[in-house]
C-alpha positions in Angstrom: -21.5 11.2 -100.5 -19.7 8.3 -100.1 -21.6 6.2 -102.8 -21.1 9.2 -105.6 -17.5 8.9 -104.9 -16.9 5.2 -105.6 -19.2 5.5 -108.7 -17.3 8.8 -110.1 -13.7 6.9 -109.1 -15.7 3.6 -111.2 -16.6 5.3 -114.5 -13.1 7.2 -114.4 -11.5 3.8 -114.1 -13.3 2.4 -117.0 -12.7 5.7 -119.1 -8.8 5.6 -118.3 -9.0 1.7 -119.3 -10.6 2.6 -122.9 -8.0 5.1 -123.3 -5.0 3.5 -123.2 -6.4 0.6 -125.1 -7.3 2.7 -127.9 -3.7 4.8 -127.8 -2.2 1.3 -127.4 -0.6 1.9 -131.2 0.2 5.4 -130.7 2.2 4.7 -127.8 4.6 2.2 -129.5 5.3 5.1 -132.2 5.7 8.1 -129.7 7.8 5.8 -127.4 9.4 7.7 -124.5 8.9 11.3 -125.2 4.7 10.6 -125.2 5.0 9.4 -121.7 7.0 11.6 -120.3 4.1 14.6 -120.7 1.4 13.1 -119.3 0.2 14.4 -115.9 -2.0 13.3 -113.3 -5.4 15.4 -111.3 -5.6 14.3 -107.6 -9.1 13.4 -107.0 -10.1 14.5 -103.3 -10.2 11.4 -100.3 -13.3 10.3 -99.6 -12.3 11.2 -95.7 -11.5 14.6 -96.8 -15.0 15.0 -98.6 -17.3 13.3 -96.1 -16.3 15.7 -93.4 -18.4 18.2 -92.2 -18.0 22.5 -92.5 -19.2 25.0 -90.8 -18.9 28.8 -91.2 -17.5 31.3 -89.6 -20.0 33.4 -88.3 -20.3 36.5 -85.8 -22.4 36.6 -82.6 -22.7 36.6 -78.8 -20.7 34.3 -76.9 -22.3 33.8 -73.5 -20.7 31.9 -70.4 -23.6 31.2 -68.2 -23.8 29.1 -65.0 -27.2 26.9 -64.7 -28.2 25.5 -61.7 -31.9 24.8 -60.5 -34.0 25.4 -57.0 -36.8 25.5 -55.3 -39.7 27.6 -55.6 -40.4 28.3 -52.2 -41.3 30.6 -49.3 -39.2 33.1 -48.6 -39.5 33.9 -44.9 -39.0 30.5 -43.3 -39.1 29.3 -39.9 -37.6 25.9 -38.4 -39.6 24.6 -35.5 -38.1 22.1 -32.8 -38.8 20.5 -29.7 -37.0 21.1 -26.8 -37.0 18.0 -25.1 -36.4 14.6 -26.8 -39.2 12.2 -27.4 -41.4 9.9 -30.0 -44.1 11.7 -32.1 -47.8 10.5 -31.1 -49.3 12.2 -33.9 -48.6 14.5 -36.2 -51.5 17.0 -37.5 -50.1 18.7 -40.8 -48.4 17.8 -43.7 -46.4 20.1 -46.4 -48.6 22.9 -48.0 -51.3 22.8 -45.5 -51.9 26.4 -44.5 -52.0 27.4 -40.5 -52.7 29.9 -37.8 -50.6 31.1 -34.9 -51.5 28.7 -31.6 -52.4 25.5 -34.2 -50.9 22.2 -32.6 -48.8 21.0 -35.4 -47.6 17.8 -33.2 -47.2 16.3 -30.1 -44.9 13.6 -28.5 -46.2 10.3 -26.5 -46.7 11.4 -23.0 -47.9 8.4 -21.6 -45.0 8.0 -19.4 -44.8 11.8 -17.9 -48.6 11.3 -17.2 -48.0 8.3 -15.1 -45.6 10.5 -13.4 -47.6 13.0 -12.8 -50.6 10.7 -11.4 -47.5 9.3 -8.8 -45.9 12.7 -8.2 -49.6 13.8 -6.8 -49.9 10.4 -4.7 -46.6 11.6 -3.2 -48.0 15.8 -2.5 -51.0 14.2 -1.3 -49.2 11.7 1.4 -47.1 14.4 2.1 -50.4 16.4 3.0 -51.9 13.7 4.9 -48.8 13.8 7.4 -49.0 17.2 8.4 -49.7 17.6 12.1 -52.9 19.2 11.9 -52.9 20.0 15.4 -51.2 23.1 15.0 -53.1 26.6 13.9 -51.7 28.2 10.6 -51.2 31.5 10.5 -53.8 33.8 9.1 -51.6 36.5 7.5 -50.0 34.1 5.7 -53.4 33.3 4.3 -54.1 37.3 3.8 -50.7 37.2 1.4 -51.2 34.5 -0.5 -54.3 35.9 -1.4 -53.0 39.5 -2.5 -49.7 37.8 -4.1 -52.5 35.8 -6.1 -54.6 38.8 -6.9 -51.3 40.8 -8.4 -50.5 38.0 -10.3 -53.7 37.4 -11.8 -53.5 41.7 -12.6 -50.1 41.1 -14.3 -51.7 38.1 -16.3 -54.3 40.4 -17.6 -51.7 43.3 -18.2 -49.3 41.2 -20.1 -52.7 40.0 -22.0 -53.5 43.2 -23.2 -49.7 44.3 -24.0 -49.4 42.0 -27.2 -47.3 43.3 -29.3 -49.5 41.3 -32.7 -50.3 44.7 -34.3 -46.0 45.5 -34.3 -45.7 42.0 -36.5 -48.1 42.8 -38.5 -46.8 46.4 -39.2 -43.4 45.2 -39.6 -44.9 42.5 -42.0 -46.4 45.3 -44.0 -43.0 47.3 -44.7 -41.4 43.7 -45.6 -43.8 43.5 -48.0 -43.3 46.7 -49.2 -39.3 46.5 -49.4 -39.7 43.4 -51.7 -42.1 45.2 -53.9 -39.5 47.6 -54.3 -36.8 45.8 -54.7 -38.4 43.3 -57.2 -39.7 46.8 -59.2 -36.3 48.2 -59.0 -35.1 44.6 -60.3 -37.1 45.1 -63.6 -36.8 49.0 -64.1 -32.6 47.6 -64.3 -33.5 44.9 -66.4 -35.5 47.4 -68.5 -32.3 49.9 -68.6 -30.1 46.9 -69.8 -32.6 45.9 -72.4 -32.3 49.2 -74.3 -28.3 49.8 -74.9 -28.9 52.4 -77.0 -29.8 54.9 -73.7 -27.3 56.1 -72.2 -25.0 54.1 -69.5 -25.9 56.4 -67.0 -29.4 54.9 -67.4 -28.5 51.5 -66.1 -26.2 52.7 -63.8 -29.1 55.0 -61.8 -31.2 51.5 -62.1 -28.6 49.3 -60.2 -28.3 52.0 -57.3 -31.9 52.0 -57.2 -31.5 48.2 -57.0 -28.9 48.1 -54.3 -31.4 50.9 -52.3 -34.0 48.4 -52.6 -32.1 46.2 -51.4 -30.9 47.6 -48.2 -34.5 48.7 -47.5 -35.6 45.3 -47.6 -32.6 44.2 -45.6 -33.8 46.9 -42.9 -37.8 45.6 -43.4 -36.3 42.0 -42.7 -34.3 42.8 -39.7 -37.4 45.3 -38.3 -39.7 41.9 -39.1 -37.3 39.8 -37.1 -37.1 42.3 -34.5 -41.3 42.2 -34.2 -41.6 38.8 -34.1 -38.7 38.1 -31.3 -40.6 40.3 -29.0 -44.4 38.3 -30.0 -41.9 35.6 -29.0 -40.9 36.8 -25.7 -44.1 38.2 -25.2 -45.9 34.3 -25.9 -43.0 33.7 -23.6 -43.8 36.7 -20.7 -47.2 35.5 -20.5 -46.5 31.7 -19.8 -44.5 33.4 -17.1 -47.7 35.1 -15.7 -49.4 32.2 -16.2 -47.6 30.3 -14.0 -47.1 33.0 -11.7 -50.7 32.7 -11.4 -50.3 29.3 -10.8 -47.7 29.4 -8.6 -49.4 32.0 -6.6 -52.5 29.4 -6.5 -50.6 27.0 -5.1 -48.9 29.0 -2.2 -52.8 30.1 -1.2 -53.4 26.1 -0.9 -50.4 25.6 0.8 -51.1 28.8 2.9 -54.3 27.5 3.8 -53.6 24.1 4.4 -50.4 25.5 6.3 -53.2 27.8 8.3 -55.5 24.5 8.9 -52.0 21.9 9.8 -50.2 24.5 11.6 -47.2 23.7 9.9 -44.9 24.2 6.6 -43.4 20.8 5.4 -40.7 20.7 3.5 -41.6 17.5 1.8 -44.9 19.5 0.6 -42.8 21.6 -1.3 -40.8 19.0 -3.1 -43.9 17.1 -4.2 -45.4 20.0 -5.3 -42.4 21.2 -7.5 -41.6 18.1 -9.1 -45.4 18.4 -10.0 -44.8 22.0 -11.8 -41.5 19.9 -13.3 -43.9 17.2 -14.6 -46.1 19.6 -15.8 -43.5 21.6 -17.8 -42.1 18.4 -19.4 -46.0 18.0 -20.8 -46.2 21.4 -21.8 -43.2 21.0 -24.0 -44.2 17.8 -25.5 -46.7 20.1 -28.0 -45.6 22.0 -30.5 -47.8 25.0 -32.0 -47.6 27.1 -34.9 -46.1 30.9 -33.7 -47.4 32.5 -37.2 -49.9 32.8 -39.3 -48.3 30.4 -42.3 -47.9 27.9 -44.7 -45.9 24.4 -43.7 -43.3 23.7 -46.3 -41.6 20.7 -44.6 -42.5 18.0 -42.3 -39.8 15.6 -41.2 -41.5 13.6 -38.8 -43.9 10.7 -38.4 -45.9 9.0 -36.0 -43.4 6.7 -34.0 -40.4 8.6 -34.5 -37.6 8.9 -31.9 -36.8 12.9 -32.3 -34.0 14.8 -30.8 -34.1 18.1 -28.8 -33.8 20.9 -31.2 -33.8 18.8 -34.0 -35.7 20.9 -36.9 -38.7 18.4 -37.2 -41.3 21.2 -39.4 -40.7 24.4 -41.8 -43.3 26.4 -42.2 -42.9 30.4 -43.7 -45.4 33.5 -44.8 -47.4 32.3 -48.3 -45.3 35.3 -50.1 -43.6 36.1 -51.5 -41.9 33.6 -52.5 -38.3 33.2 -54.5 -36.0 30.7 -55.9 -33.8 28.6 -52.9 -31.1 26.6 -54.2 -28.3 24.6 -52.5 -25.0 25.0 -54.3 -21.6 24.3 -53.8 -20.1 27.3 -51.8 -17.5 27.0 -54.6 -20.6 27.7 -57.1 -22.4 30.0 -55.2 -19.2 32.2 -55.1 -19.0 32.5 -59.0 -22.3 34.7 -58.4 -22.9 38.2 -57.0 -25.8 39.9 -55.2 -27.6 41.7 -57.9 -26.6 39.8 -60.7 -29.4 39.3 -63.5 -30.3 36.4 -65.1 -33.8 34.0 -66.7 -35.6 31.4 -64.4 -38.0 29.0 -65.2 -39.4 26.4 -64.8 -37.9 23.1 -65.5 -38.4 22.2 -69.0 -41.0 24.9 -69.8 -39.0 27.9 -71.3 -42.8 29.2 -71.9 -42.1 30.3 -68.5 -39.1 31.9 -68.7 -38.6 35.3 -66.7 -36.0 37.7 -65.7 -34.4 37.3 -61.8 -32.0 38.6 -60.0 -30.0 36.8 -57.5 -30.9 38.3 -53.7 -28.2 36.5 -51.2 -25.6 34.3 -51.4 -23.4 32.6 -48.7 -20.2 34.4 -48.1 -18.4 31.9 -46.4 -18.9 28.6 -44.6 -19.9 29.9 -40.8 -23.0 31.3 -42.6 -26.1 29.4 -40.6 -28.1 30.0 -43.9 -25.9 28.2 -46.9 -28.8 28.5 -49.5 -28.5 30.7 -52.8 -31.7 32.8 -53.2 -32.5 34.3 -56.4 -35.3 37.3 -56.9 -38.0 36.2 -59.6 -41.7 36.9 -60.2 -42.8 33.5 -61.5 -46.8 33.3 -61.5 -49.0 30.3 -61.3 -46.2 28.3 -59.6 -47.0 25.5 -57.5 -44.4 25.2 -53.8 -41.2 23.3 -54.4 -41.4 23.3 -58.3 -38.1 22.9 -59.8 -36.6 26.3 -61.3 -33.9 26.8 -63.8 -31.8 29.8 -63.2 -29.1 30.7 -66.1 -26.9 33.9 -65.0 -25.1 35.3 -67.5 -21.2 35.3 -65.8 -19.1 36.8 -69.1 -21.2 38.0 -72.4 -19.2 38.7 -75.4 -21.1 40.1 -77.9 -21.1 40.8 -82.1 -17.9 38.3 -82.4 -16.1 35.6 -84.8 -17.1 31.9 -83.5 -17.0 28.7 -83.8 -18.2 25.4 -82.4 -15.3 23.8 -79.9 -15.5 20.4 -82.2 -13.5 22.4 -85.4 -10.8 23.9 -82.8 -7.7 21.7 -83.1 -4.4 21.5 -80.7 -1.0 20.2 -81.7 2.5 21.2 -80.3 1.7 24.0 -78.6 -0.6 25.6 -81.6 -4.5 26.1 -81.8 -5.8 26.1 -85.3 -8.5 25.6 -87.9 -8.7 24.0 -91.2 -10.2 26.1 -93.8 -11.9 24.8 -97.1 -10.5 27.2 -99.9 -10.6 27.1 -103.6 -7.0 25.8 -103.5 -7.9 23.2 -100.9 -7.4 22.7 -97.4 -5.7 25.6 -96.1 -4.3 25.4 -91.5 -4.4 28.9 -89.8 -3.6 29.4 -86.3 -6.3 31.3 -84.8 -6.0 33.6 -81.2 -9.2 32.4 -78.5 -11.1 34.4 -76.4 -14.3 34.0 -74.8 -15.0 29.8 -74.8 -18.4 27.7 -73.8 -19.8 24.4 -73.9 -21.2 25.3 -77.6 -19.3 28.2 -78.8 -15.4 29.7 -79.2 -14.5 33.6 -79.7 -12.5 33.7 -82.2 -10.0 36.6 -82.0 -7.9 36.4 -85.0 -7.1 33.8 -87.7 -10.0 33.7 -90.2 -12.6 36.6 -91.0 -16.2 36.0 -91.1 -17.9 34.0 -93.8 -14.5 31.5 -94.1 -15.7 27.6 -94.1 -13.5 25.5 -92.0 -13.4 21.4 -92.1 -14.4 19.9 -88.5 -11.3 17.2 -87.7 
């Protein structure tokens, strides 16, 4: 454009030049009355010309807050210790798929063995020094005996009381609920994508949404509830276990007592600073308490590792949903229920509808993630998902591109390319985005207006 001008202004130049050397003669005869009608025609700035348009035009004007997460297990749990230590080995990694009683990792326990091998030196010199020229008692015998035989029934009764096939109903329902919910999700997205039904339409969509909801809130808290008590059963029958154990030892002691004649209190210390050793070793393993998948591991052989620090993840395979971490800030721009597209990073091929399941209200919440509903297919653990949700839509209206919107003194305005030339009109905003402005009032569809 710029090249056309200076070529135009060139040959206009030449052609004014010609002229006035040709009316040179004329000009001495008309003298001052000649001049005085001649006019001039303003030939447009190069600036002015070189600038781009664009038109107004009328469509939707979205707001819509992006933010990406994790495509990952929805039903997590956080494993810990709960004694400090330093990892000896470490038999999992993230992804690898495990059963309840697996031993994901164990600390060093060098040092509590020694302990142990010096804690049963000491029972065993405590032993020795017994006066064993006194008779124990046989009824003492006689009750160790039957305390052991109850605690070996109770064993077997707490064995056969496991409470598996409660998880694995409970399971069921969850699974269930989230079908639900994620059919009620797309039956609403279905309503919304037909306006032309009637609002009621959407409306009976969203309550079956929020139903859905609430029964998968209820399945969640009925699938906690089943596996706390496998918990405290796993936890009941170590009890019985060393019950049993206990009740072992009391039959040795009992009979030693029986054979020594005598109950020494230094026995008993040994011998519980044995069970103390023992329990330390016991806790240095950690197992898997469900059937799952691991989805982090934050440990390595040689660590140093805190008690209850969260050192493995691992959750059910499914279903699985988008986890993002936002500002609580951000996250409070959403709403439960809220509809949006997810997919996955730079592949819009994979672009679905979603719905966002939970946010954080406030921040006391132990759980601060945003979780969004979606059924992506095919996709790998801990891909990174796109989520855009919608937050204000304005639809069939005037806009135009922020970079054509100018300010000055207090007024918003446009500049509009008419036949007369460049025209200002204060225009009213509504709706504005990253890549589009409402337009309320000022210019009327089809009007070309000159970016600054």
């Amino acid at each position: 454009m710029k090249v056309r001008y200076h070529t135009t202004l060139f040959a206009l130049l030449i052609v004014a030049l010609l002229a006035a050397a040709c009316s040179s003669g004329d000009q001495s005869e008309e003298g001052s009355a000649g001049s005085a009608a001649a006019t001039s025609t303003p030939v447009p700035t190069a600036a002015l010309s070189a600038r781009p348009t664009y038109t107004v035009e009328r469509g939707t004007v979205e707001d819509v807050f992006t933010f990406t997460g994790r495509w990952q297990a929805r039903d997590q749990l956080s494993l810990s210790f709960p004694t400090s230590g330093t990892i000896r080995q470490v038999n999992v990694r993230a992804g690898d798929a495990v059963s309840a009683g697996d031993l994901l990792a164990d600390y060093d326990t060098s040092d509590l063995e020694n302990q142990l091998a010096s804690a049963q030196l000491n029972l065993e010199s405590a032993l020795s020094n017994i006066d064993t020229s006194e008779t124990g008692s046989v009824e003492s015998v006689e009750n160790a005996q039957i305390s052991l035989a109850n605690a070996r029934l109770s064993l077997e009764s707490q064995k056969n009381s496991s409470p598996w096939t409660s998880v694995a109903s409970a399971k069921l329902q969850l699974e269930s609920a989230q079908r639900s919910l994620d059919d009620a999700n797309r039956s609403y997205l279905e309503a919304l994508s037909h306006p032309e039904n009637p609002a009621s339409s959407a409306d009976s969509a969203y309550q079956q949404v929020q139903s859905a909801q609430q029964q998968l809130d209820s399945a969640q808290i009925s699938y906690s509830s089943a596996a706390q008590s496998y918990s405290n059963y796993e936890i009941q029958l170590e009890q019985q276990e060393n019950a049993v154990l206990q009740a072992e030892l009391a039959l040795e002691r009992a009979i030693a007592d029986a054979s020594a004649g005598v109950s020494d209190e230094s026995v008993r210390s040994a011998q519980l600073n044995i069970d103390q050793i023992n329990e330390d070793i016991a806790n240095a393993s950690l197992y898997a308490p469900i059937d799952g998948v691991v989805l982090q591991v934050n440990i390595a052989t040689g660590d140093s590792v805190q008690a209850y620090s969260t050192v493995i993840v691992i959750g059910l395979p499914e279903p699985k949903e988008v986890i993002a971490s936002l500002a609580l800030t951000d996250a409070n721009n959403l709403a439960v229920g809220m509809t949006g597209t997810c997919q996955v990073m730079n592949q819009p091929a994979t672009a679905v509808g979603c719905a966002v399941r939970r946010i954080p209200l406030n921040s006391s919440d132990a759980d601060q993630t945003t979780r969004v509903a979606a059924s992506l297919e095919g996709v790998a653990d801990n891909q990174l998902i796109e989520v855009d949700i919608p937050l204000e839509v304005r639809e069939d209206v005037l806009w135009l591109p922020p970079s054509v919107i100018r300010t000055f003194q207090n007024r918003t305005f446009v500049v509009l390319q008419t036949a007369d030339g460049p025209q200002t009109v204060d225009v009213e905003l509504g709706l504005q985005t990253d890549d589009r402005v409402e337009i309320v009032s000022g210019v009327q569809e089809g009007d070309v207006v000159v970016a600054p």
